[in-house]
N, C-alpha and C positions, 0 to 999 in steps of 0.2 A: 504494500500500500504506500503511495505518494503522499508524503505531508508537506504541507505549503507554512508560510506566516499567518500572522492572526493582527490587523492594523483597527485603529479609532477611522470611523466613516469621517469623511473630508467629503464635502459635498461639493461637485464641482458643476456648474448651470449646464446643461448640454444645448449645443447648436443645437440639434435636432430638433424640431419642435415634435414631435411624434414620441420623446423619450423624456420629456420637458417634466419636471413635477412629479418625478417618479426617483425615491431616494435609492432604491436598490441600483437606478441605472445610475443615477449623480454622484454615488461613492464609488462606482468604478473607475479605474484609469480612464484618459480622454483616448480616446483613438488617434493613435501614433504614424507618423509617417513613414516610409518603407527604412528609409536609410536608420531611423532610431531601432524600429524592428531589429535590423541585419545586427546593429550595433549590442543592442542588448541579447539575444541568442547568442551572439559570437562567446566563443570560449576557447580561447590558446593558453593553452599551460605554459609557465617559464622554462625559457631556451636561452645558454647564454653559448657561444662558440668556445666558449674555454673550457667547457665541461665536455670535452673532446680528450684533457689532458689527463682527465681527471681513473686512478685505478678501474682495472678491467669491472670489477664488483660495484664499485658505486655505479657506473656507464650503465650496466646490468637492469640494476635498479631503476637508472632513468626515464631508462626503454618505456615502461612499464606507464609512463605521463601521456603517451599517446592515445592510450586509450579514452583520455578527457577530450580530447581534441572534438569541438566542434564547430562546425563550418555553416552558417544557415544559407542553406544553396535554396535555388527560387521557389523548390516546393515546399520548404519551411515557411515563407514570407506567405504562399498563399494560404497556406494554412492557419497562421496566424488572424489572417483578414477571415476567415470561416469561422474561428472563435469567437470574435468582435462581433462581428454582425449576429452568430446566432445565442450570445448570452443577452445582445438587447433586445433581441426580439423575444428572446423567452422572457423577459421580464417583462417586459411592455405591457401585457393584458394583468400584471401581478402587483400591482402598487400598495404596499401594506397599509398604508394610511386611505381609508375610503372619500375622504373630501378632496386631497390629493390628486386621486384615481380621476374624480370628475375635473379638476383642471386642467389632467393631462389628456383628457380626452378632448375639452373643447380646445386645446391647446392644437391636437393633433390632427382634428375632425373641425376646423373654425364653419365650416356651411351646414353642421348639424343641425337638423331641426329638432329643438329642444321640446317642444311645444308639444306634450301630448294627453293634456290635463290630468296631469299627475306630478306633485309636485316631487317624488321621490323617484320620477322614471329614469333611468340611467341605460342609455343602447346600448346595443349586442356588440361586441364589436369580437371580432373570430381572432384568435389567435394565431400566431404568426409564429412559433417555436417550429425550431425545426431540428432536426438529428441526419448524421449522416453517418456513411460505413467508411472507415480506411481499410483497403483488402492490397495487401502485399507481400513481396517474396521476403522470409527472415534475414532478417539483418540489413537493409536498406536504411533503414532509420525511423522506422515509422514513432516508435518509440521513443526515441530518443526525440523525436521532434514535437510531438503532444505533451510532452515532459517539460520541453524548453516554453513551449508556448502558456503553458497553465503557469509556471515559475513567476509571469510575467503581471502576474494576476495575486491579489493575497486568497488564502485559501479561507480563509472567516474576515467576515468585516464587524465591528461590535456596535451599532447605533445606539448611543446613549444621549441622552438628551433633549432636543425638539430638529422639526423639522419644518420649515412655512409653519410655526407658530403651532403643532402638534407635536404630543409629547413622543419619542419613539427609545425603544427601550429593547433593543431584539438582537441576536447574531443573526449574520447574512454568511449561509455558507454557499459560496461563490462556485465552488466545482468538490468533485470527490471523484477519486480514480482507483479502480478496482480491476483486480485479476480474476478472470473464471476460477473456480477451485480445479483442482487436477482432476476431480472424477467427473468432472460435468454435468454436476450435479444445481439442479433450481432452488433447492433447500440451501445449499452450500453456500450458492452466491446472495439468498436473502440475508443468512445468518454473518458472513460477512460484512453485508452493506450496514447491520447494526453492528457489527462491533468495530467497524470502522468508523461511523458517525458518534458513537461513545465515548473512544481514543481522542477523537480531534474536537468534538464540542464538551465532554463530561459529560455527556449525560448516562442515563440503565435504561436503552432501549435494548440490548439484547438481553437484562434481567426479566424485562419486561413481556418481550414477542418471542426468544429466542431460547428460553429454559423451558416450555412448556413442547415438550415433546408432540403432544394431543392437536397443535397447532397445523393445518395442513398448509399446502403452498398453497392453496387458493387464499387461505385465511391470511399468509403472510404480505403475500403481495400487495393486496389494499394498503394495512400498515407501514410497508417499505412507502409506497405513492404518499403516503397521508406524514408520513416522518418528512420528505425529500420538499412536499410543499410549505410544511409549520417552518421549517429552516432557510425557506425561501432558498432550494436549491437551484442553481444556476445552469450548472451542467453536469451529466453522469456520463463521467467514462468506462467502458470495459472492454479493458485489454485483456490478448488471446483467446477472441469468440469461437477461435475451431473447437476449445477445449468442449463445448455443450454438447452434449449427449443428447440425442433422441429418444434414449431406453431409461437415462434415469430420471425420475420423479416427475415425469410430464415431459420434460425432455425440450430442447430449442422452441418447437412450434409455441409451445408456452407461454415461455420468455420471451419469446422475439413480438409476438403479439403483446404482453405484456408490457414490452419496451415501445409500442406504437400508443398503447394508453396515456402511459406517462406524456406522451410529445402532445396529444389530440385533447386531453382531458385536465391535464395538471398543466399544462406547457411548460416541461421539464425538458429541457434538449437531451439527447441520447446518442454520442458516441460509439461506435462498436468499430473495437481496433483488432484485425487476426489477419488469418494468412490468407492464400487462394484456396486450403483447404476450408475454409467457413463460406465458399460463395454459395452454395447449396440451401446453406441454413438460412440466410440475407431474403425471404421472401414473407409473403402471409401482411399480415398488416404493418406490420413495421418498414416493409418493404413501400407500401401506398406511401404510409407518413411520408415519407422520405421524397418520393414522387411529387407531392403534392405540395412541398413547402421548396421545392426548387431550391435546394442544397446541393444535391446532386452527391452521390459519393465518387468518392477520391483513390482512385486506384495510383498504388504506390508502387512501381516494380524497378528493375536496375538501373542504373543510371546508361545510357548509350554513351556509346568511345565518340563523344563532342565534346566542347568548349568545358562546359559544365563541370564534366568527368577529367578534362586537364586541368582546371581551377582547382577543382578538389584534390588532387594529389599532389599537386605543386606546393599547395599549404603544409601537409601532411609530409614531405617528402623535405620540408625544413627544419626538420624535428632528427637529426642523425646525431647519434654520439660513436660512430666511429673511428679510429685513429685516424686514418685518412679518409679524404670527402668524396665519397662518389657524387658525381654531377647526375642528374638525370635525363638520361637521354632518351629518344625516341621509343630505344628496342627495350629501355628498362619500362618503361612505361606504357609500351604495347603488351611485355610479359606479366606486368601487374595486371592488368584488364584481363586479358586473356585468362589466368588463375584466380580472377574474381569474378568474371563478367558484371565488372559493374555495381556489385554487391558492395557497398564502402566497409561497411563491418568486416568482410573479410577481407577487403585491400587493405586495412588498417594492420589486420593480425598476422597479415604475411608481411606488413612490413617488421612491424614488432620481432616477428619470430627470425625473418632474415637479418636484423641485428642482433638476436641474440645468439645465431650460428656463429658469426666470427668476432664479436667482441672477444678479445683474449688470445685471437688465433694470431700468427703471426702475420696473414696477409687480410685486414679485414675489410676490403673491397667487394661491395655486392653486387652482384652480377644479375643479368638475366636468366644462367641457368640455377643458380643460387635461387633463386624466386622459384623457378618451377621446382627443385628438389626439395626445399622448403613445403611446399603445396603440397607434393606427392608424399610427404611424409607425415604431414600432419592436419591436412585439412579433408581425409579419410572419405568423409563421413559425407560431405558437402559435396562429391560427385555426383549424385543424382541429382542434385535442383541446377547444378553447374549447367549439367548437360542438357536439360531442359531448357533452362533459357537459353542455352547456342541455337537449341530445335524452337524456338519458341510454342514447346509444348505445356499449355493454358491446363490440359487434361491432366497432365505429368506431374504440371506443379500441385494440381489441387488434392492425387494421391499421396506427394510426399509427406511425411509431417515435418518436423522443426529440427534443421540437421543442422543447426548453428555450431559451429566449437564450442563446446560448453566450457566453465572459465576453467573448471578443473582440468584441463588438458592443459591449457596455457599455462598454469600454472607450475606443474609437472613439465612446461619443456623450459619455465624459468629456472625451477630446480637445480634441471640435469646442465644448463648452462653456468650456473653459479659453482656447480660442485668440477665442473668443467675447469672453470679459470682457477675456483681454490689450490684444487690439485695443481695445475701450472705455474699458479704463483707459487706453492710450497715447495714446488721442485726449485724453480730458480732459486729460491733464497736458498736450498739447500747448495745447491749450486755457487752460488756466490759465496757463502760463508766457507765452502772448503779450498775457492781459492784465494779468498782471503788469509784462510790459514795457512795455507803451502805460501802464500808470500810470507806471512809473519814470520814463519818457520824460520827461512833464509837469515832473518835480521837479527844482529845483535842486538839482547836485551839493553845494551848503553846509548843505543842508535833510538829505541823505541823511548828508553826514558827521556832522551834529552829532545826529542820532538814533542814532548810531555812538556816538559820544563821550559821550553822553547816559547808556548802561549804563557806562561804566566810569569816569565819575564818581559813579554812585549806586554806584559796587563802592569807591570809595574810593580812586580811583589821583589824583595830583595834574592838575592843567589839563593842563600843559603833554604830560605823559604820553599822556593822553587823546586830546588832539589828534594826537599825532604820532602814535600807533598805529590811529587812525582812519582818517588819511591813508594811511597807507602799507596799513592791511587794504585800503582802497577799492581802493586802486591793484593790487594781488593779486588779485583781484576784480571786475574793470571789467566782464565780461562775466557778470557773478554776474544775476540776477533777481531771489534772492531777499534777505533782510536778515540771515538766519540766521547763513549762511557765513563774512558779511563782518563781524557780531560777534564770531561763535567766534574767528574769527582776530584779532581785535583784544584779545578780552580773553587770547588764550596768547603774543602780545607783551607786552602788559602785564607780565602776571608770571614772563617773562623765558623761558619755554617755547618759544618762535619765534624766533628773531637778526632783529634787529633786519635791514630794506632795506640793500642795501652806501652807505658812505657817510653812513654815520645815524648819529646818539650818542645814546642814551638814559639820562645818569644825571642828576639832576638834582640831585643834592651837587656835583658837578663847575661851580660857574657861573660864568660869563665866556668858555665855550666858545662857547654859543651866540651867534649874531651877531644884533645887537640889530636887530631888524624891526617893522618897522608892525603891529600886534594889528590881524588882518582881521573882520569883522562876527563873524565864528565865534566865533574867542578872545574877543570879548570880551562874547557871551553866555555864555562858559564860566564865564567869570569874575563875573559876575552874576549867574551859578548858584548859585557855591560861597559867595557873598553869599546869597544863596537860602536854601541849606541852614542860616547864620548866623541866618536869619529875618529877613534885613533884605526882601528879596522875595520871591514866589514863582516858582518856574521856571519859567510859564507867564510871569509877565511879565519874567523875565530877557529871554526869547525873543523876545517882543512888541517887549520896549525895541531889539535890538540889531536888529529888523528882520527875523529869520525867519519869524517869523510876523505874518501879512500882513492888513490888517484885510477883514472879508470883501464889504465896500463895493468893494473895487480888483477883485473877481471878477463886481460884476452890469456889464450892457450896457444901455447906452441903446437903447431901440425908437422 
């Protein structure tokens, strides 16, 4: 179930005069122009090109932001305009305030003949609600696009207060979006529609309608109508109508009659979102409603290899965290189509999945045949409906049911990619640390200490200092690899952050403690140093002088 916000009514006057003096239409947004439309559906995830550099594992991870990616291409935009127009018409004949009602009537009707010696007469005037079907191949977006469009909308509005000088005191639930239950069952989807109206207003209608076993669906369905109108419902969505069942509890013909009431009687608009398997079910009176209020439904199927279909991927196709950039060219772009036909849901997952083939790998450039081995390996399941719409067989699709990737495979091939680079990178490092050690190995322990001591003489600590905190990091450290370690710790003795080795003295105003020792080759390049830095030498040849550095004649071999 889709939960929206819940806003204080803001009454805004309506151009229209037909909608004029009616607070359910006045608290909605104004009706927006296409370019605010695009703007507000739009949703791109952040992309920054340096997160290119960034380890094989976090990349992994990033992959994984595409799936927000959304684009409102023009059949969003119209849809949006089908929301707009049929939330005010269903409200239009619904105005909660009765004196109201009558303003917006002569407001809307100015050459009514009022006149029919009764002073309480109020005309007929027919409702104008209308509902319409979205029927499309899975994963187009049908979904995703009824989702952005309601977003756009608050899901309760709370009118407190007065309205033209009437008191009003009521929530306005604006739309409710519902999934068929899995067993397609008529029972299932009432007892839903209360415990979803529960959830989002508070209140115990399924206490109410929905513990009483003894209740049948005839008895419920009035209740569900009689709930959707006290709450001044705007619009009822229900997504995945192929789910209805003909065998359980009355079955589609029911429902779908059921759902022509609600539009003809309550002027409740009614949504039905499914696949090409639900065209069958789409007929009987809900099918007339639909006729008769010129809505018209909205067949949603793949996008065709045009303008459209390269805007869309072009966006999508900005979104790489590979080490190196593949461009997108024609034949990558015709292989994308070709292994989606057009389905974005699944161009989206083959891109996803073909970054996550070679992030880590040594060469991670994507290729065209990279996309098709990708496909063939994991998009299994989605060869039947593929190959249908290549045949554009209408028949074909309406047998399939719903062979979308489900995420638990995506998921599982995000896994097998992560434990992929783990391993890789655990090898390198292991890699790396053993020829760091075979270098270590080679060097003299006095060569290691004095590039030790070497930084925290250029930090400014005295020789003696230097040295002794050198020694004692090494010694902390014997099984160290790297050089980093065994600085950090030398310079947070230094300045006095680490206590000193047990046994140790480090002040050097205190002198005559120290017991007076032979200056070993170390000290006394140290000490030739800090002549060094006097300018009497340079440090290069302090080091030369005292014998660490070794001339490189004592390194070649006679042959």
């Amino acid at each position: 179930m889709l939960t929206g916000s819940k806003e204080q009514a803001v009454y805004t006057p309506s151009e229209d005069p037909m909608y004029r003096h009616n607070p359910f239409i006045e608290a909605l947004p104004p009706v927006l122009p296409m370019e605010k439309v695009a703007s507000l559906l739009r949703r791109h995830p952040v992309y920054h090109q340096s997160e290119r550099e960034l380890a094989a594992s976090k990349r992994l991870e990033a992959v994984q932001r595409i799936a927000n990616y959304v684009e409102p291409l023009p059949i969003f935009l119209e849809l949006e305009q089908r929301f707009s127009r049929m939330l005010r018409n269903g409200y239009s004949p619904r105005n909660p305030i009765s004196a109201e009602w009558i303003k917006q009537l002569r407001s809307g009707f100015p050459d009514l003949d009022w006149d029919r010696g009764k002073p309480d007469y109020q005309p007929l005037v027919r409702s104008t609600a209308a509902g319409f079907a979205i029927i499309g191949t899975s994963g187009v977006g049908k979904t995703t696009a009824v989702e952005s469009v309601l977003s756009l909308y608050a899901q309760q509005i709370q009118h407190s207060g007065k309205y033209g000088g009437h008191a009003l005191d009521r929530v306005q639930l604006v739309w409710l979006k519902l999934e068929c239950p899995q067993d397609g069952s008529l029972r299932g989807l009432c007892l839903n529609f209360f415990q979803a109206v529960d959830e989002i207003v508070g209140a115990r209608y399924y206490h109410k309608f929905g513990n009483n076993r003894r209740r049948s669906v005839d008895e419920l369905l009035p209740e569900m109508a009689n709930v959707a109108a006290v709450l001044g419902l705007g619009v009822l969505v229900i997504d995945e109508i192929q789910r209805l069942n003909e065998a359980s509890s009355g079955g589609a013909a029911k429902m779908l009659n059921f759902f022509g009431q609600m539009v003809n009687q309550f002027s409740v608009p009614v949504v039905l979102v499914g696949t090409f398997k639900a065209l069958p079910l789409l007929s009987g009176e809900f099918a007339q409603a639909r006729r008769s209020a010129g809505q018209g439904d909205l067949v949603w199927s793949n996008l065709p290899q045009d303008d459209v279909w390269d805007f869309f991927i072009e966006g999508v196709w900005h979104y790489q965290w590979t080490k190196s950039e593949t461009p997108l060219t024609p034949t990558i772009r015709n292989a994308l189509y070709q292994e989606s036909q057009g389905i974005v849901d699944i161009a989206v997952k083959l891109y996803m999945l073909a970054q996550w083939a070679v992030i880590g790998q040594e060469d991670e450039t994507i290729s065209p045949e990279l996309i098709g081995d990708v496909a063939r390996d994991s998009l299994q399941l989605a060869r039947p409906i593929l190959e249908a719409l290549k045949k554009r067989d209408l028949a074909a699709l309406g047998r399939i049911k719903d062979i979308m990737p489900p995420i638990s495979d995506l998921e599982q091939y995000l896994r097998g990619a992560r434990e992929r680079v783990t391993l890789e990178g655990t090898l390198d490092t292991m890699k790396a640390q053993r020829v760091a050690q075979q270098q270590n190995a080679h060097k003299e322990p006095d060569e290691i200490l004095m590039r030790v001591a070497e930084v925290l003489l250029e930090a400014g600590f005295p020789v003696d200092m230097a040295h002794q905190c050198a020694e004692e990091a090494l010694k902390q450290h014997a099984d160290e690899t790297e050089l980093a370690p065994v600085i950090k710790d030398a310079l947070l003795r230094a300045v006095g952050v680490r206590p000193p080795s047990r046994g140790t003295q480090r002040n050097p105003s205190r002198k005559g403690q120290h017991q007076k020792t032979q200056k070993s080759a170390v000290e006394k390049a140290l000490a030739e140093m800090i002549g060094a830095r006097k300018g009497e030498v340079t440090p290069h040849q302090a080091l030369k002088n005292a014998g660490v550095i070794k001339p490189i004649e004592e390194f070649w071999t006679n042959k």
